[in-house]
C-alpha positions in Angstrom: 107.8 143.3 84.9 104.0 142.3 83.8 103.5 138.3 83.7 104.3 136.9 79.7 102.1 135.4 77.9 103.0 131.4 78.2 101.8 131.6 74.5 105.1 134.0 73.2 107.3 133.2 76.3 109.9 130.8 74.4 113.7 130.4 76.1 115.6 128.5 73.4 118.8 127.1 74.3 121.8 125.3 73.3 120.8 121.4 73.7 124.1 120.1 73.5 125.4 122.1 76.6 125.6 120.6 80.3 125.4 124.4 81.6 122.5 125.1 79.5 121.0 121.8 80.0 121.3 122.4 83.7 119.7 125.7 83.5 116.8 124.5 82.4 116.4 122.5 84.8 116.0 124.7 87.0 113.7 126.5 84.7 111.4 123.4 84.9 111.9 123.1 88.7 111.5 126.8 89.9 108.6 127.3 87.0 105.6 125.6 88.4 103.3 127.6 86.3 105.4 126.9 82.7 105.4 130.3 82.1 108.3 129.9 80.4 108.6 127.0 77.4 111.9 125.8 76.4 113.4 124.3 72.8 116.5 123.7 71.6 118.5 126.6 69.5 119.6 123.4 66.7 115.3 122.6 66.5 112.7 122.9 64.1 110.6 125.8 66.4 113.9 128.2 66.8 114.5 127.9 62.5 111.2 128.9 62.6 110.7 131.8 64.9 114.8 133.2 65.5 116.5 135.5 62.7 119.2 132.9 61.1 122.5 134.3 63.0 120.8 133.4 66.3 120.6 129.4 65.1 123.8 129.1 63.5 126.0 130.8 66.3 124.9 128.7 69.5 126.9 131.6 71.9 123.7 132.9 73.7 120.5 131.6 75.5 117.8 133.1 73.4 114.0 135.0 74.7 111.3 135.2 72.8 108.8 137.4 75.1 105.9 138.9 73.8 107.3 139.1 70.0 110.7 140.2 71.3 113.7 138.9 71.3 116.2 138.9 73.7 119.9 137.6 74.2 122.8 137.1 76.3 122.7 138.9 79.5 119.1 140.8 78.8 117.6 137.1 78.3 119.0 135.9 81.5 118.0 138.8 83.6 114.4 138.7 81.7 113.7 134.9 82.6 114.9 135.3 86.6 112.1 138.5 85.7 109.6 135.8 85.1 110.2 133.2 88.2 108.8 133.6 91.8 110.6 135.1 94.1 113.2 135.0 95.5 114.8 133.9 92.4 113.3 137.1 91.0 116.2 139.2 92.9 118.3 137.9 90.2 116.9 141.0 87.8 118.9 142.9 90.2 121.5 142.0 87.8 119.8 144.8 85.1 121.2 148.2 86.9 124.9 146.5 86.1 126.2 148.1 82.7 125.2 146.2 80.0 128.6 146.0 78.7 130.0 144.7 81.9 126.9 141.8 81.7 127.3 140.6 78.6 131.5 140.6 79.0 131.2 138.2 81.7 128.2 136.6 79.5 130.6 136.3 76.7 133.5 134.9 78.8 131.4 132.2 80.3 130.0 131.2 77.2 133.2 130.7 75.5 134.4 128.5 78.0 131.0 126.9 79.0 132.1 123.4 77.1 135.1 123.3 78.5 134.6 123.8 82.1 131.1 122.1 81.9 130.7 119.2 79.4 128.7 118.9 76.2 126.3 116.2 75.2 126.6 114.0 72.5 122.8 114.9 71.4 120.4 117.4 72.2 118.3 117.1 75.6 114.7 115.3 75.5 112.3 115.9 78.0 111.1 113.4 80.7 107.4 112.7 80.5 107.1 115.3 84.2 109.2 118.1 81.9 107.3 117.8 78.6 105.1 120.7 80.1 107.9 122.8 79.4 109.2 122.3 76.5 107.6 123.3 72.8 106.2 120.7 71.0 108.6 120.5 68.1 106.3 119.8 64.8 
């Protein structure tokens, strides 16, 4: 896949969520160039820029990438698409059935506070993550 522009490369997320949360930071630690910025699905920036199911349902990571948008499995797959390697072997995950993806997608999302935790407010970055993260207006 051709690099993003950093400009339209947006990974909103749920910023309540311990396995989102912990996502991203891996995000911000595999990432050195920021290709990738993160927000929060519940901020000002995703209201803006998602279509209005996307920010009221919090079920799936979200990609913006070059003006499209991507969800669930496809958004996962897209952003290991985006890393160095060898976290880039994750896009192996593509030639599954989608189907098959976003079941297990589904299934882990439904659980996902459950098994991992939820935050009793969204994440802020630290002063070294702020590179990452969309400055919210």
């Amino acid at each position: 896949m051709k690099s993003a522009d950093p400009q339209s490369t947006i990974l909103f997320f749920d910023g309540v969520c311990n396995l989102c949360n912990s996502f991203i930071d891996f995000i911000v630690r595999t990432d050195s160039k920021c290709v990738i910025k993160v927000t929060s699905l519940q901020g000002p920036t995703a209201k803006a820029l998602l279509p209005e199911p996307l920010v009221v349902d919090f079920q799936s990571v979200v990609l913006r990438l070059n003006g499209q948008i991507y969800v669930a499995s496809e958004a996962v797959w897209r952003v290991f698409s985006l890393l160095p390697y060898p976290y880039r072997l994750a896009t192996l995950m593509r030639f599954l059935p989608t189907p098959l993806r976003d079941a297990a997608y589904r299934l882990v999302a439904r659980y996902r506070y459950r098994i991992f935790g939820i935050r009793q407010t969204c994440r802020l970055p630290t002063p070294a993550d702020k590179a990452h993260f969309v400055n919210e207006p």
